[in-house]
N, C-alpha and C positions, 0 to 999 in steps of 0.2 A: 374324788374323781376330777381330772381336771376337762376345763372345758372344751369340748369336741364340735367339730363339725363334719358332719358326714352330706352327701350328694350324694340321692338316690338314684337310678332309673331303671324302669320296668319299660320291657318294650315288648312282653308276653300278652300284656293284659288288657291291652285298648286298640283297637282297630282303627283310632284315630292318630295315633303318632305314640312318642316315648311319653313316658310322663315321671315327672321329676319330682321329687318331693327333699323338704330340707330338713333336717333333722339339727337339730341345737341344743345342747347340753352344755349348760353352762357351771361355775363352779356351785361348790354347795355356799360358800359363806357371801355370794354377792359380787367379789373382787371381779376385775378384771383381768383374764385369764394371763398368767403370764406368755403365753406363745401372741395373743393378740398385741401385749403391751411392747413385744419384739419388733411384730412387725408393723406396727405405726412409729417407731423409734428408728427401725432400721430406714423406712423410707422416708425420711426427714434426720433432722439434726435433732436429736434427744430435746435441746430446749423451746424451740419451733413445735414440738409436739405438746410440750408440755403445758406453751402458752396457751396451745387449743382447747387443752382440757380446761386449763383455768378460763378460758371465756367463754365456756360451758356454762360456768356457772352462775356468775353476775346476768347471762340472758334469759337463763330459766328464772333466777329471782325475781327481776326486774319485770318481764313475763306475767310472775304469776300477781308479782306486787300492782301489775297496771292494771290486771283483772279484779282484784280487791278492791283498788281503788276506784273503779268505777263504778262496781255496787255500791260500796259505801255514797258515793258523791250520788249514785240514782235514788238512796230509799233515803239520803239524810235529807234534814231540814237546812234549807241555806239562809241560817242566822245564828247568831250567836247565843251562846249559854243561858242567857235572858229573855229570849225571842224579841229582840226591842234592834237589834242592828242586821239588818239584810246584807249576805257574804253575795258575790256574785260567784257562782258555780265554776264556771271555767277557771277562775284565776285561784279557787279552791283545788280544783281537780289538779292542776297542774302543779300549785306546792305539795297536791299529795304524791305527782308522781315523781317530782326532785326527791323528795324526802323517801319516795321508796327505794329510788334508785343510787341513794347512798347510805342505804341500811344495807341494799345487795353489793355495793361493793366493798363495804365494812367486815360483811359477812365472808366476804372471797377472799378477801386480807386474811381474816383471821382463821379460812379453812385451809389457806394456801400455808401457814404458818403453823400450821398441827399438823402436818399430812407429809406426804412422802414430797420430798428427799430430806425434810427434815427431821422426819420418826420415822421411822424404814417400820414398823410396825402397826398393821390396826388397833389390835392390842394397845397400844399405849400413847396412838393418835385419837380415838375416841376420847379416853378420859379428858387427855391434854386440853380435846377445845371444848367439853363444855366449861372450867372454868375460866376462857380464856373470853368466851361467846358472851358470860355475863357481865363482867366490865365495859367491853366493847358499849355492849347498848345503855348501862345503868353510872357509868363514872362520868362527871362533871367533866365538859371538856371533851366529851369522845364527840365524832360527827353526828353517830347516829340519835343519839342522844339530845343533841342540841338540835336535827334536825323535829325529832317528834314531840321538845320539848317547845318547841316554837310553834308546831300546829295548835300543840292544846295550849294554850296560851292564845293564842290566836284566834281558835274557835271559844274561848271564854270572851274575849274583848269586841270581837266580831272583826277582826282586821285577817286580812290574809299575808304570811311574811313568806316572803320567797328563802327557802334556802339555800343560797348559792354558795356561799360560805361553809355550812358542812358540807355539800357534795362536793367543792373542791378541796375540803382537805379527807374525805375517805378515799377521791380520786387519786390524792398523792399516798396515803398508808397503802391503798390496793396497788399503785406502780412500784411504789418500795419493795412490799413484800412477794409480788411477780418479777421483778429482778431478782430475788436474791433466789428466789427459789428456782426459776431458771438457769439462774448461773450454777448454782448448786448441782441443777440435773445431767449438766453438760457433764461434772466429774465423778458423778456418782452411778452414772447410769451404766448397764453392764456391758 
């Protein structure tokens, strides 16, 4: 079934005015619906819509990543591996949220680069990123990788390192892979 929206009103059955109710059915597999994907396409330019979606997604990460890190930075200990060097908190809390915030945009690179207009399919965009998701964060040299491999390291020796370095280079992977896949949507779109 694909997904519907229906507007109800009854205006039999309350003495106080009409009353309105929304009815929403959405698809069975999740997606979103092809008539909606029409008309947020139709009223913008196919790749203007697209970048929206993609900035969906590094703010929900980034989001969810700042709310982790601030558990983490409220129940941990601020010293190091040994408990013999005191970390100062904030300048902790803050490499943790660099470091989250280029694991989410690492993450947006490499879902923008498994995903539609590059695999016109679910089907065969699933598989694609999870082995695309484990390099990203586990290969010498990715951002994110150097990013988290710099806190533990960091929280071993009790120093705090900023990483400004991986978050500008998953800054530049995530504008590469948001251009091409915009460009892409402009010619692929229907």
């Amino acid at each position: 079934m694909d997904g519907t929206l229906n507007l109800l009103t009854d205006t039999a059955t309350s003495p106080s005015g009409p009353q309105v109710s929304l009815d929403v059915q959405g698809p069975p597999t999740g997606q979103l619906p092809h008539e909606a994907a029409q008309l947020l396409t139709s009223s913008t330019r196919p790749a203007r819509a697209h970048l929206v979606c993609l900035l969906v997604a590094p703010t929900t990460a980034a989001a969810l990543g700042a709310a982790a890190t601030l558990v983490v930075t409220l129940i941990s200990d601020p010293a190091s591996a040994d408990h013999r060097t005191r970390v100062p908190l904030p300048a902790a809390a803050a490499a943790g949220l660099l470091a989250t915030l280029a694991c989410a945009l690492l993450g947006t690179a490499v879902g923008a680069l498994t995903n539609w207009p590059l695999l016109r399919s679910p089907g065969r965009a699933v598989p694609a990123m999870l082995p695309a998701a484990l390099p990203a964060v586990v290969v010498t040299g990715s951002p994110a990788q150097a990013a988290v491999s710099g806190l533990v390291t960091g929280s071993q020796s009790g120093t705090v390192p900023v990483p400004l370095l991986p978050l500008a280079g998953a800054a530049l992977v995530t504008a590469a892979a948001t251009a091409v896949t915009c460009a892409l949507t402009s010619r692929r779109s229907p």
